[in-house]
N, C-alpha and C positions, 0 to 999 in steps of 0.2 A: 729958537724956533717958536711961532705964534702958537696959540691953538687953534683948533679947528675947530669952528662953529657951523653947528647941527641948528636948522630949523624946521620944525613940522606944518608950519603953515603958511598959504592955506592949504587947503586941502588938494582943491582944482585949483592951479595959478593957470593966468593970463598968459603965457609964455610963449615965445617962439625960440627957437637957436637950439646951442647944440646940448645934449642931455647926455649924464652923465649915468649908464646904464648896467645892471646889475641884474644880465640876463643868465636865465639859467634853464638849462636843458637836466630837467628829472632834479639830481641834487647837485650836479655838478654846476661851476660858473664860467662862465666865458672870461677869457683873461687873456691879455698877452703876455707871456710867460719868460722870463728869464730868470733861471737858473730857483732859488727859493723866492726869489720878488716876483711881484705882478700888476701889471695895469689892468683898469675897467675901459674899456669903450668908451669911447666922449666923441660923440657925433649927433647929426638932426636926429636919426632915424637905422633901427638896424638895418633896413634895408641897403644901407649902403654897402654893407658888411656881406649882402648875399642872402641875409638871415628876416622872416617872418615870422616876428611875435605874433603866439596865438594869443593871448591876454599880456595887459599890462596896466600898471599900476603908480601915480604918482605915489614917492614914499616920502619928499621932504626934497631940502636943498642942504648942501654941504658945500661949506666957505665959496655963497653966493652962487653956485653948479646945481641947477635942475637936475635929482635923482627921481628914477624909473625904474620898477624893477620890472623885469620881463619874463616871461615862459616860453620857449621856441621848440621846435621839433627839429630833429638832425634829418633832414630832405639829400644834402650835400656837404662833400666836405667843410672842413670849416677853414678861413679863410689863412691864408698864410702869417706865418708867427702868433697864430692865435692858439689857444689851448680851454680846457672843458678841465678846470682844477676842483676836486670835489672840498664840497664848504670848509672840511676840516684844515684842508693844505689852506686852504683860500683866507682863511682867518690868522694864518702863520705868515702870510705871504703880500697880505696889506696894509696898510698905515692901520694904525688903530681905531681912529676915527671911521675908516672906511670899512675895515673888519664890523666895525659894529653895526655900521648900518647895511652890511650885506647879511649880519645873520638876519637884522628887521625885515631885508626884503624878501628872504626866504618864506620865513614864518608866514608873512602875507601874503605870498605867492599861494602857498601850501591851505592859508587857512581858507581864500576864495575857490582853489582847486576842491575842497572837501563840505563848501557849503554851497555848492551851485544849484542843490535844490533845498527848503524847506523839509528840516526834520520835524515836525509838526505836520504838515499836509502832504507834502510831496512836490508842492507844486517851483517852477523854477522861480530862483531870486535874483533879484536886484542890487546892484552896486547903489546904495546912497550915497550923494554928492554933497551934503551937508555935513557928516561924520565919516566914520571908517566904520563900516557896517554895513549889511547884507541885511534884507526884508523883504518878504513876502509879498507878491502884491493882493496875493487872497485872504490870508488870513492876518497879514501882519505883523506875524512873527521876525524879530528881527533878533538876528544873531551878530558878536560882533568878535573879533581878534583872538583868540584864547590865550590864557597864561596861566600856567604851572607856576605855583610859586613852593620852591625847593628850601631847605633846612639845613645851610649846611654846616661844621662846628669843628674847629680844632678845640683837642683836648691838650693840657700841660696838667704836668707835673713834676714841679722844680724846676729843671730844665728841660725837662724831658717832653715830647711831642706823642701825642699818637696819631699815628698814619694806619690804614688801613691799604688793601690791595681784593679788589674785588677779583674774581672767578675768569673773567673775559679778559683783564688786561696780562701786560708782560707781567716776566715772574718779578723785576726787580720794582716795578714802578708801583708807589705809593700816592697818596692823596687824603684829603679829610671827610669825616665821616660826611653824609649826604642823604637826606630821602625828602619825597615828597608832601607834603601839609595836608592834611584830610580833612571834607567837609568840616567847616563848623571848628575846626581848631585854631588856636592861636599858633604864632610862628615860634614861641617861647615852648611850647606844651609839645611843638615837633621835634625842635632838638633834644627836649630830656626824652622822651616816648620812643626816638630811631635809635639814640645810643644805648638806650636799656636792649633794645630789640635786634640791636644787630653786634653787641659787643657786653654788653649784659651788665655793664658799672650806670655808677650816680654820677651827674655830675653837680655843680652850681655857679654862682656867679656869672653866670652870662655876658660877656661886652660885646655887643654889635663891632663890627669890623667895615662891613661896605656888601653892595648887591651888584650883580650884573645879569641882563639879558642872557640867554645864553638858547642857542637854536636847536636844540636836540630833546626833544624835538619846538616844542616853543616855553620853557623856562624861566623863569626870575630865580636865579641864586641869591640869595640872602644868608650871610654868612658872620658867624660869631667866634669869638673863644673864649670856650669855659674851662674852670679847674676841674680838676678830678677829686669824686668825694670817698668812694665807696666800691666796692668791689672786684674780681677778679676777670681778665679780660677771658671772653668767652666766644669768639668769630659765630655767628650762624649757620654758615656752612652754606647759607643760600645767596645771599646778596654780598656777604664778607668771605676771602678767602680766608684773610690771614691780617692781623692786628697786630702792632709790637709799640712797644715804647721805642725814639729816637731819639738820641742824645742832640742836643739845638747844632750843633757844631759837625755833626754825622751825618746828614741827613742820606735820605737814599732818592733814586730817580723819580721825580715829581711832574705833575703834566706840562703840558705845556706851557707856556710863560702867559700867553695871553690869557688865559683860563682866572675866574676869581678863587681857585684853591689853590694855587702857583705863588702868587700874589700873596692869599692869609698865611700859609707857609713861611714863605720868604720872609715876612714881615714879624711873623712872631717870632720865628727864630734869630735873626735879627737882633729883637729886641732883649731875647732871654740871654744870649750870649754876651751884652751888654751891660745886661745888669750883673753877670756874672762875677 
């Protein structure tokens, strides 16, 4: 099977035909739904669909397909075999290429819905058709996309994994450590600083692993593993429910596959069992 090529430019195409559309009513998406699969819309125009975007936004083309992403309000039913899949199914439920670029359209639905007016003056902004960005027409303030860039780190030892399990999720499901970059910090200086803070050891060695977008709310995961150097595991009680060593070969319920801690997981362990 090919890949699928993502282009982001330009910004505004020349374009007529049918678009391929990544509308979304609040957080949910419009989908035609069968069973865990799902299609997007590929027409001119929602209105064929019954459906009026209140904004919308070119976000790019996907293998040569004008994407759009849109905002609608639910006036009337929605259209037969269609469904309102919320982003989390929706990312489980589409090719991956497409998954990715519906969390992108999200984000930017979300970040023009929260900058319609100028945090500096007040006054209403402007869509720039030169970049992706919102500007003032009084003072000039231009605001543009936001990204969270996240910290996130498996730890080994020997063979051993440590997974954590935050507060909110199920009891059995684990994942790797995780927090977000603070002003003015390096992305190396977040993961020693979140694991002393939320499980109380040293670690070192750092090896980058790979990043992904990730929509919740708008993210850059960036994701490493280091060894373990020092001390005794110590959960926070606030952000960490519960920490354990796993054996590479044990593992316990891990998020979901598309997710990039699913992946650093799967891949270290993997690896440690291999060299075993």
């Amino acid at each position: 099977m090919s890949e699928s090529h993502f282009s982001l430019t330009p910004l505004t195409p020349d374009y007529h035909g049918p678009i391929l559309w990544f509308a979304f009513h609040g957080d949910t998406l419009l989908v035609t739904a069968a069973e865990h699969e799902a299609q997007l819309p590929y027409c001119d125009d929602l209105a064929e669909l019954g459906i009026t975007a209140e904004r919308a936004q070119y976000i790019g083309q996907l293998d040569g397909k004008v994407c759009f992403a849109a905002e609608f309000a639910l006036a009337h039913a929605l259209p037969t075999g269609m469904a309102l899949w919320t982003l989390r199914a929706a990312l489980g439920g589409l090719d991956e290429a497409q998954a990715a670029l519906a969390g992108r359209a999200f984000q930017l639905l979300d970040w023009e819905r929260n900058h319609r007016f100028c945090s500096r003056c007040g006054m209403p902004t402007e869509l720039r058709h030169d970049q992706r960005a919102r500007v003032c027409p009084d003072c000039r303030y231009t605001s543009y996309p936001q990204v969270s860039p996240a910290a996130m780190v498996l730890v080994t030892r020997g063979r051993e994994l440590l997974l954590v399990r935050k507060p909110e999720w199920p009891r059995k499901r684990y994942s790797a450590l995780a927090g977000f970059v603070e002003a003015g910090e390096k992305i190396e200086d977040a993961v020693l600083r979140e694991t002393r803070e939320e499980v109380g050891i040293d670690i070192g060695n750092l090896r980058y692993f790979g990043s992904q977008p990730w929509p919740f709310p708008h993210s850059l995961m960036i994701a490493f593993v280091a060894d373990y150097m020092s001390g005794e595991l110590r959960p926070d009680g606030i952000e960490i429910a519960e920490a354990q060593w796993f054996d590479a070969a044990q593992l316990p319920e891990l998020p979901p596959r598309i997710s990039l801690s699913h992946r650093l997981i799967e891949a270290t362990a993997a690896a440690l069992t291999r060299g075993a």
